[in-house]
C-alpha atoms as one frame of an Amber mdcrd trajectory, in Angstrom:
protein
   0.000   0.000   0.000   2.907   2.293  -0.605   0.617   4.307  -3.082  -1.535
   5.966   0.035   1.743   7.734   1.521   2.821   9.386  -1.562   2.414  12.977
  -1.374  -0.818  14.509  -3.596  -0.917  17.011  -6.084  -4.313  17.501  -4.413
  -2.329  18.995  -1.053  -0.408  21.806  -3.373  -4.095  22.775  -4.775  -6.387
  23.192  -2.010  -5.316  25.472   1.021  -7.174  23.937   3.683  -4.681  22.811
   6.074  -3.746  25.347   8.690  -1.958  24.665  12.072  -3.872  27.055  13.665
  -6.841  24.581  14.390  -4.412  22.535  16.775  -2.323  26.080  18.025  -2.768
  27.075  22.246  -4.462  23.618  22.434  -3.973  23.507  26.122  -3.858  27.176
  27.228  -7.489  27.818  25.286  -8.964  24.464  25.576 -12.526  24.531  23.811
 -12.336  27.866  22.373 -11.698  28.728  18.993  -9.651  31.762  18.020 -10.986
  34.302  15.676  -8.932  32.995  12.812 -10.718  29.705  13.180 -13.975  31.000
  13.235 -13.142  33.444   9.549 -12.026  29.847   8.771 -15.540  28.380   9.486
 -14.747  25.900  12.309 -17.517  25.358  14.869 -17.036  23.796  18.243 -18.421
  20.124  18.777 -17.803  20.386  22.449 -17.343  23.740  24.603 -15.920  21.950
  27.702 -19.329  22.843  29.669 -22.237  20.740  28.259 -22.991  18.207  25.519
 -25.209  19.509  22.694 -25.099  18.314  19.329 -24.240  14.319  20.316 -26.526
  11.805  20.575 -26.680   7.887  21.110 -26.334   5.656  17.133 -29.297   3.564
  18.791 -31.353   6.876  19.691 -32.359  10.484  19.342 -30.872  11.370  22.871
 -27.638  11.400  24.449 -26.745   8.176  27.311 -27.642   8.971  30.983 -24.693
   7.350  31.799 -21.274   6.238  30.533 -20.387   9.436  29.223 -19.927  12.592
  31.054 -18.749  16.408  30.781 -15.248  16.158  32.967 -12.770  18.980  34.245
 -13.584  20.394  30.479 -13.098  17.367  28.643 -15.533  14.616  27.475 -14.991
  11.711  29.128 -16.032   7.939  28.671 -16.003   6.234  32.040 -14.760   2.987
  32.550 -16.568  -0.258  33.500 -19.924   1.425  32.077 -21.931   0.307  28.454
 -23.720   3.402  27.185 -23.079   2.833  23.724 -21.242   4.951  21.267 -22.363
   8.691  20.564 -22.607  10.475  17.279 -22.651  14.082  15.662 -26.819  14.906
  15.489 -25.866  16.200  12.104 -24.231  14.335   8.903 -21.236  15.728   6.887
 -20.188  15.067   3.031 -16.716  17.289   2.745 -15.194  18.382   6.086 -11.992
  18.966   8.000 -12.547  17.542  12.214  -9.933  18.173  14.750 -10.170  16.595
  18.285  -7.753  16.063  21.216  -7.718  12.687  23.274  -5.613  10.959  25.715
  -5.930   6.817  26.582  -4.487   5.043  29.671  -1.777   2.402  28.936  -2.894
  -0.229  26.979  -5.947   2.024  25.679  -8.063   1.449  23.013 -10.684   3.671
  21.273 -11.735   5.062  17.837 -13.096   7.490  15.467 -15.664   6.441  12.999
 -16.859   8.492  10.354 -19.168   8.045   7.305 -21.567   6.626   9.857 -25.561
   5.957   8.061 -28.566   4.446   9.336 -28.881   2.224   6.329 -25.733   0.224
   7.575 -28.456  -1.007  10.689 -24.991  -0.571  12.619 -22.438   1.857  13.812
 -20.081   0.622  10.974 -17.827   2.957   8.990 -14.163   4.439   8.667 -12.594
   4.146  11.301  -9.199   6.384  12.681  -8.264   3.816  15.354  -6.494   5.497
  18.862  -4.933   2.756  20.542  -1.830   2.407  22.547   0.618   0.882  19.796
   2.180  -1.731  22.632  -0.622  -3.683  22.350  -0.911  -3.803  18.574   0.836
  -6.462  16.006  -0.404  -5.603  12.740   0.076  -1.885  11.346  -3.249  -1.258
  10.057  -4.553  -1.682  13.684  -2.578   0.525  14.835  -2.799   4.326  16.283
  -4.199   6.504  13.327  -4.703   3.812  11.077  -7.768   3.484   8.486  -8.635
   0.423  10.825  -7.577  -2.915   8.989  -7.468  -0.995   6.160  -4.436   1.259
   5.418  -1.634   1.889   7.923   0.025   4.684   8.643   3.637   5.331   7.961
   6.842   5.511   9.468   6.850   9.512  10.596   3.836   8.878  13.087   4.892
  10.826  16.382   3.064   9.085  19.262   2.475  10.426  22.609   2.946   8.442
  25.326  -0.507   6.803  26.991  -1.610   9.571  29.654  -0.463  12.579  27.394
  -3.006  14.506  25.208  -2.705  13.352  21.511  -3.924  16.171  18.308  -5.656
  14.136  15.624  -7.168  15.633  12.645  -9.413  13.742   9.336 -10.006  15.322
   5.948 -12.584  14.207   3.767 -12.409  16.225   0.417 -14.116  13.906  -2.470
 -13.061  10.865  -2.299  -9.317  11.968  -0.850  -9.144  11.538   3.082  -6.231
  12.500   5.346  -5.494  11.040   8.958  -3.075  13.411  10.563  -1.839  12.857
  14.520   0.189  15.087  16.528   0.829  17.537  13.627   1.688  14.856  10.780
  -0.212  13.420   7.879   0.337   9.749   8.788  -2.155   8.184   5.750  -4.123
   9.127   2.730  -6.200   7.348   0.459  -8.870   7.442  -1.848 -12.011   6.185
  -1.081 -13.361   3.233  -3.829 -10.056   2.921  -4.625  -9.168  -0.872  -5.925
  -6.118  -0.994  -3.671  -8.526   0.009  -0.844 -11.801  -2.420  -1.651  -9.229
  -5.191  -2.451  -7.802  -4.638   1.573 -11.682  -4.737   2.820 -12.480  -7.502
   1.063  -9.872  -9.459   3.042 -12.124  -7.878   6.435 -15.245  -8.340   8.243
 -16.332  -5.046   6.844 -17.039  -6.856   3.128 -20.350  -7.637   4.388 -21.607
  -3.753   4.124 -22.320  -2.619   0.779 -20.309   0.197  -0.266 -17.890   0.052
   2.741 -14.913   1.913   1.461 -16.868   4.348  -0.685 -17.783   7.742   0.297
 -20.985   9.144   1.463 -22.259  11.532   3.826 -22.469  10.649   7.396 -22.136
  11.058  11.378 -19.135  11.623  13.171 -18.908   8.347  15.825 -17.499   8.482
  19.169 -16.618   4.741  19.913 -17.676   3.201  23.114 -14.488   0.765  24.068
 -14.087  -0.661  27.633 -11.646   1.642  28.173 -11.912   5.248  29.687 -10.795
   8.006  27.288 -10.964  11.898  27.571 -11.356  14.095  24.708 -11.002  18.332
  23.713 -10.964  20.332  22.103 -13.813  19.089  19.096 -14.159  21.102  16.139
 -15.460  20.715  12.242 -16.032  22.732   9.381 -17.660  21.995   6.517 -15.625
  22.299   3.138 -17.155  23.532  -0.268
């Protein structure tokens, strides 16, 4: 799978990619700076209350499981609430977040999430501590069992606050982590339906392909935190 890391003409063309989204993370957690907001980014999360979430299985958010935490959103271990999702659906979009695992963590990032699937299936950017992982395209910022990302991926260690970033434009989609682009690929791409035809997810039509969807919050065993949530929608 060489092809995904090559670098695309597409990246010279389109101006999209800014650092600021990920700059004064810490200091100015759940804010966005003025630049962001001429830039169109909208906050998922402000630190203070959940709007804008709900449960895949229903129209409201879980009593449980998930909670608003010392301004972060955080999934409790030992409880079953389910994953969350975005209440609204996005086509083209850029989504920066900020998370943080305990050793051994494991937890996710689904996108392209429908209804018709009849299951919380899609894309997923995988966030897992990379000690606990054998094959590549399982591991931290992958395109789960799919593509895996390359060799200049900067983990954090588990316990430190990771900066992930996805870009869907068309069919071209970007993982980036900790201020790298780690994987691209092309969604329907051979090289990519081949690879999912070799998972479990070649029992969903048109896995692989692009559509619009939710945003999915995973719900793991594990307890994970996350900041500093923020989209825009690209035309």
């Amino acid at each position: 799978m060489k092809r995904f890391f090559q670098t695309s003409r597409f990246l010279a063309a389109v101006p999209f990619f800014f650092a600021s989204a990920f700059s004064n993370a810490s200091e100015n957690a759940n804010q966005l700076t003025d630049a962001e907001k001429a830039e169109g980014w909208v906050l998922l999360f402000d630190g203070k209350k959940i709007e804008g979430w709900r449960s895949y299985k229903s129209e409201t958010f879980p009593e449980k499981g998930w909670l608003v935490q010392d301004g972060t959103l955080h999934k409790q271990a030992g409880e079953k609430p389910g994953d969350i999702m975005t209440a609204d659906t996005y086509g083209d979009f850029e989504f920066a977040w900020e998370w943080k695992l305990p050793a051994k963590g494991n937890n996710g990032v689904k996108y392209f999430i429908t209804k018709e699937r009849g299951a919380p299936v899609g894309h997923e950017y995988q966030m897992i501590d990379d000690e606990t992982v054998k094959d590549p395209k399982s591991g931290n910022a992958s395109f789960y069992l799919v593509v895996a990302p390359g060799s200049n991926k900067k983990n954090k260690t588990m316990g430190e606050w990771n900066s992930s970033r996805l870009l869907v434009k068309g069919n071209h989609v970007e993982h980036w982590l900790n201020g790298e682009k780690v994987l691209e690929y092309e969604c329907g791409d051979p090289l990519v339906m081949n690879q999912i035809a070799l998972t479990k997810f070649k029992k969903y039509p048109g896995f692989g392909k692009k559509v619009r969807g939710h945003i999915l919050l995973t719900d793991h065993k594990d307890p994970c935190w996350y900041r500093n949530l923020k989209i825009r929608e690209l035309k």
